[in-house]
N, C-alpha and C positions, 0 to 999 in steps of 0.2 A: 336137525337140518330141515324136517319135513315142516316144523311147527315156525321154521323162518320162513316159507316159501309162503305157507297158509298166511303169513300177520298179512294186516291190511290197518290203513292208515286209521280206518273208522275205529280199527279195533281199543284207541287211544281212550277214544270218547265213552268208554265203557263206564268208566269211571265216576261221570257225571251222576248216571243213573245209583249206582252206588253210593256215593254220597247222597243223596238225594233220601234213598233209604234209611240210611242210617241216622239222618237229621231227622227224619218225621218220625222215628221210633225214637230217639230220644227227647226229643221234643212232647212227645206223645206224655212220657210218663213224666215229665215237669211242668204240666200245665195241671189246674185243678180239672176237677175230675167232668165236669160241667162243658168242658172247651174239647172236641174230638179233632184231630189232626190226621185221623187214619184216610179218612174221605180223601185227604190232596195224593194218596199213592197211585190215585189213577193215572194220574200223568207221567209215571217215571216208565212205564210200558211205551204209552205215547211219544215220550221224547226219545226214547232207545230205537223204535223202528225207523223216526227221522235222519236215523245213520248206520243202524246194522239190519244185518238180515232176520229172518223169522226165527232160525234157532237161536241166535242170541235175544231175541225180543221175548220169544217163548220162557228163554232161561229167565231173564230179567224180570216177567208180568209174574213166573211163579214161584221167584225169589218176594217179590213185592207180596203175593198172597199169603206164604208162609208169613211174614212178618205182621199182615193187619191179623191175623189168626193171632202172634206173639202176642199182639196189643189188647187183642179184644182179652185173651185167658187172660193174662194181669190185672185189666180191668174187671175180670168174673162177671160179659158180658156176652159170650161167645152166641148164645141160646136166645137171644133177647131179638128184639124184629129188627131194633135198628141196625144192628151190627150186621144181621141176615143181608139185609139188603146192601150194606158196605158192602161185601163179600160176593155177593153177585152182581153189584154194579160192575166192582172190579173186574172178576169174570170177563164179564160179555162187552167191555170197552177193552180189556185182554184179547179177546178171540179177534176182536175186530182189526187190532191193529197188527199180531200177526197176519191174517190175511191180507191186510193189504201189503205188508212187508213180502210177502210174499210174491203177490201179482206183481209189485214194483223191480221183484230181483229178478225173475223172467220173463217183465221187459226187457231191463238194461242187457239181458245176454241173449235173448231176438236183436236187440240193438246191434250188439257188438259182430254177432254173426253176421247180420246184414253189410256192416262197416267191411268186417274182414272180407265178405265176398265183393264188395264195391271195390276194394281197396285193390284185390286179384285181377278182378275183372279191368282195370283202370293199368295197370302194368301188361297185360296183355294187347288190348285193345290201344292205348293210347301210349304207347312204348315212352319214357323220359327222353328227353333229348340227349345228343349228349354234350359236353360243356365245351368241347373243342373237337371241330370236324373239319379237316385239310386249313386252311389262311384264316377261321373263322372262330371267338369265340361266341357261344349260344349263351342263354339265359330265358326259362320260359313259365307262365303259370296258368293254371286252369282252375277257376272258379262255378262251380255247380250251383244253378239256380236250385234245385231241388236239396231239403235240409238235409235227408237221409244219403243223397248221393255223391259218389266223387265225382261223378262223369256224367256225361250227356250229351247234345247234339255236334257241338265243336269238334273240331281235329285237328290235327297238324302231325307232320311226320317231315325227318330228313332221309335224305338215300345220296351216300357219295359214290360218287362215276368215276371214269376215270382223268374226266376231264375236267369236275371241279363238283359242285354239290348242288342238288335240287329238295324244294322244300313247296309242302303245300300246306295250304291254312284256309278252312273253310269251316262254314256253316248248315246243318243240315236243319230242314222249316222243322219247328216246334222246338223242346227242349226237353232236358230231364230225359230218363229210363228209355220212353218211349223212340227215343231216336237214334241210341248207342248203336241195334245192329244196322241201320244204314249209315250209320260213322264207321262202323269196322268195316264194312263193305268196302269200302270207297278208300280207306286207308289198304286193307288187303293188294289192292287193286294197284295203287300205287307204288306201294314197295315190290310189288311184282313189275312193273314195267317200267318203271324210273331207271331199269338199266338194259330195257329192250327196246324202247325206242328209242335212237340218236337226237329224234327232232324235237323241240317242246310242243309246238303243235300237234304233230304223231300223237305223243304222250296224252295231250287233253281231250283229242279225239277218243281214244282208248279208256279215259276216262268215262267219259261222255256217255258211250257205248256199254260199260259196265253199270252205270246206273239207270241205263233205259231198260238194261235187261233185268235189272232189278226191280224198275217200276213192270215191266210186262210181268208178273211173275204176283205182285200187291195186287194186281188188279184180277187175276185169274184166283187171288181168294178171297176176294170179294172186299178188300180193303179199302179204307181210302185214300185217295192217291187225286184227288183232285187237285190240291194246292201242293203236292209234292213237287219240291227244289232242293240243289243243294247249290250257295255263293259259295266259288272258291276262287282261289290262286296262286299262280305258277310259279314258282321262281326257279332262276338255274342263275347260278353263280358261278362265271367260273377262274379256276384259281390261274391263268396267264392274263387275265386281262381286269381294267380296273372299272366293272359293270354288273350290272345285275337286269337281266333279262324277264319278264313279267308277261304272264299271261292272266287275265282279268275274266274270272266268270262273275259279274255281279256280285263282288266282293269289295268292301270295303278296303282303299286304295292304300298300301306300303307309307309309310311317315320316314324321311331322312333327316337327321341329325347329325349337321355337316357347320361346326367352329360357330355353335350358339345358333341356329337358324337352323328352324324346319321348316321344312319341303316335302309340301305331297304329290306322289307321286302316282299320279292320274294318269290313267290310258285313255289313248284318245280315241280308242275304240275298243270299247268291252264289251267282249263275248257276253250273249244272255247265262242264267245262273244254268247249271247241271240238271240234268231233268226236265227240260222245258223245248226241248227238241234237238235232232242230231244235227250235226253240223259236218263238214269235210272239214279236211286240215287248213284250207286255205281261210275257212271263216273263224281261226285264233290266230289273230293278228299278234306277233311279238313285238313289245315295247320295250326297247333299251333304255335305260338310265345310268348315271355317275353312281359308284359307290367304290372309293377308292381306299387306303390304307387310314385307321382311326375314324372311319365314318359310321356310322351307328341305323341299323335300317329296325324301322319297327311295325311289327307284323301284328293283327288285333281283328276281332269278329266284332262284328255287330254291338254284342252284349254289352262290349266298352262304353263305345259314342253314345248308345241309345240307354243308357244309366242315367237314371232321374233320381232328384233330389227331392225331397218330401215339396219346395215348391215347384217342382216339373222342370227344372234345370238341366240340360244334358250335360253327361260326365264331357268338359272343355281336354281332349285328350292331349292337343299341341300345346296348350297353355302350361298342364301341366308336366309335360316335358322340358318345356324352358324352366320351368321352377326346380329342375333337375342341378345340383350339385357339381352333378358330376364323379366319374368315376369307372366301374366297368360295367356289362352289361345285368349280370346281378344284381347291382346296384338301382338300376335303374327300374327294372322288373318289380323290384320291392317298394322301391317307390311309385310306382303305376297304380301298385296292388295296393297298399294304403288310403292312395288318394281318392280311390275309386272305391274303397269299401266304408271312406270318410263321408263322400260324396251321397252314397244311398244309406246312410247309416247301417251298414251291415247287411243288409236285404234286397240281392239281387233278384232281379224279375227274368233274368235271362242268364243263358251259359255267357262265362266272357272267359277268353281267352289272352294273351297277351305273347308274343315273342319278338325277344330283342339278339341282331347279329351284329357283329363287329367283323369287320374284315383288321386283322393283324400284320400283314405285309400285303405292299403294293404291289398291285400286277402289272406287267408289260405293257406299254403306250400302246394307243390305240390306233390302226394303220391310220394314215392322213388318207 
């Protein structure tokens, strides 16, 4: 059981190097005496660390040694300079490539420790949505500009009320590592008051206020905080009636997909981004819109739109929605996610997020 848990797929490749051995020792004693074949065992250490760790590389370079020793005693040259020198060539192309098998196996587990902490850190801080919350199904994805990281300056969180569900999605200035705890900040902050304040402007003021008090706090340790913003926005859905309610901090504006046609859904007065000064409740204006039974609202940061293509193209986000199929909101999500990693060839320059809702049943007409 213990020796099932230990195999590893490399352990397969063992074999090459063995073969490999066994050819240039027989090889070795069917050439005239003139033709030497021991010299090519230097590469069978070399091609062994290309796939296993050091103790396998170590066993493999001093199985390889044992055998130019075989070769040389048969040939009753063991004593001679040239053979010396096999022998310590070996050797020391030997040592070399253990150490590097070595340096190369703790990286890949700093690697992996770093993943596994990313991976914790990213379930805590940026909680999964979930796939159905009261009349709505969800579907969502977060793309990390940084190679080593899950997460980074984006956000997004749900909180159902009793009166239907609120959702925010926002942008915090920079990306990568550097910007996660002012994304937890500002998520904390929210699932804390998404069911204390009745109003949505309450709620963004209270936002607002948590991140000033963040910025006073950057500034008293001497950080910078000069260009510090966060773009977000509001949304409160709620499940009796067939709308969706939006509050606009310098956030790139909600997309509807409503029977092949999208529709963006621009505020006609957007609050400045978070962190750029406080505001009273009256200066977040709420904007109603349609989002009624089978309409598809799609929520997206910056990172998306502002996706360039090696010739400076931005990622066409509604174009590529209409090239959408069709189907459910996972469906779509995955399609975003393709298009958009087709678009930069793999190499995002920024965090991008993406979230797709469906309202599932219709809500109560709207008073006249």
């Amino acid at each position: 059981m213990e020796l099932r848990h230990s195999w590893r797929p490399g352990h397969a490749l063992v074999g090459i190097p063995l073969v490999l051995i066994l050819l240039i020792a027989v090889a070795e004693n069917l050439v005239p005496r003139g033709v030497q074949l021991g010299p090519l065992l230097v590469v069978v250490p070399a091609i062994t660390a290309s796939f296993a760790g050091p103790r396998m590389t170590a066993a493999i370079a001093l199985l390889a040694l044992v055998t130019q020793l075989f070769i040389n005693g048969l040939r009753g040259g063991v004593t001679t300079l040239n053979y010396e020198v096999q022998i310590i060539t070996l050797l020391t192309i030997s040592a070399f490539v253990v150490v590097f098998s070595y340096l190369r196996e703790r990286r890949a587990r700093e690697l992996a420790q770093v993943r596994s902490v990313s991976d914790a850190a990213q379930r805590v801080v940026l909680r999964p949505l979930p796939r159905r919350i009261g009349p709505l199904r969800i579907a969502s994805v977060y793309l990390a500009a940084d190679a080593e990281a899950r997460i980074g300056g984006d956000l997004y969180a749900a909180a159902r009320t009793t009166r239907g569900t609120r959702l925010i999605i926002g942008d915090v200035r920079g990306k990568g590592l550097t910007s996660i705890s002012d994304a937890a900040l500002l998520l904390c902050a929210f699932r804390e008051a998404a069911h204390r304040h009745a109003a949505l402007p309450a709620l963004m003021a209270y936002l607002e206020a948590s991140v000033s008090r963040n910025l006073a706090e950057l500034t008293e340790t001497d950080q910078d905080v000069g260009e510090f913003f966060v773009t977000a926005a509001l949304l409160e859905i709620p499940d009796d009636e067939p709308v969706v309610r939006l509050i606009d901090c310098g956030h790139p504006p909600p997309l509807l997909l409503r029977e092949r046609r999208v529709t963006t859904l621009q505020a006609r007065r957007p609050a400045p981004p978070l962190g750029l000064g406080e505001l009273s409740e009256c200066g977040y204006p709420v904007e109603t819109f349609p989002f009624g039974a089978g309409d598809l609202l799609v929520l997206y940061t910056d990172g998306v739109i502002e996706a360039r293509d090696p010739a400076g193209t931005f990622f066409p986000l509604a174009d590529r929605i209409l090239a959408w199929s069709g189907g459910d909101p996972e469906s779509l999500v995955q399609h975003i996610r393709d298009d958009l990693l087709t678009h930069v060839r793999g190499e995002l320059n920024d965090d991008a997020a993406v979230i797709v809702l469906e309202r599932t049943r219709p809500g109560l007409a709207l008073p006249a």
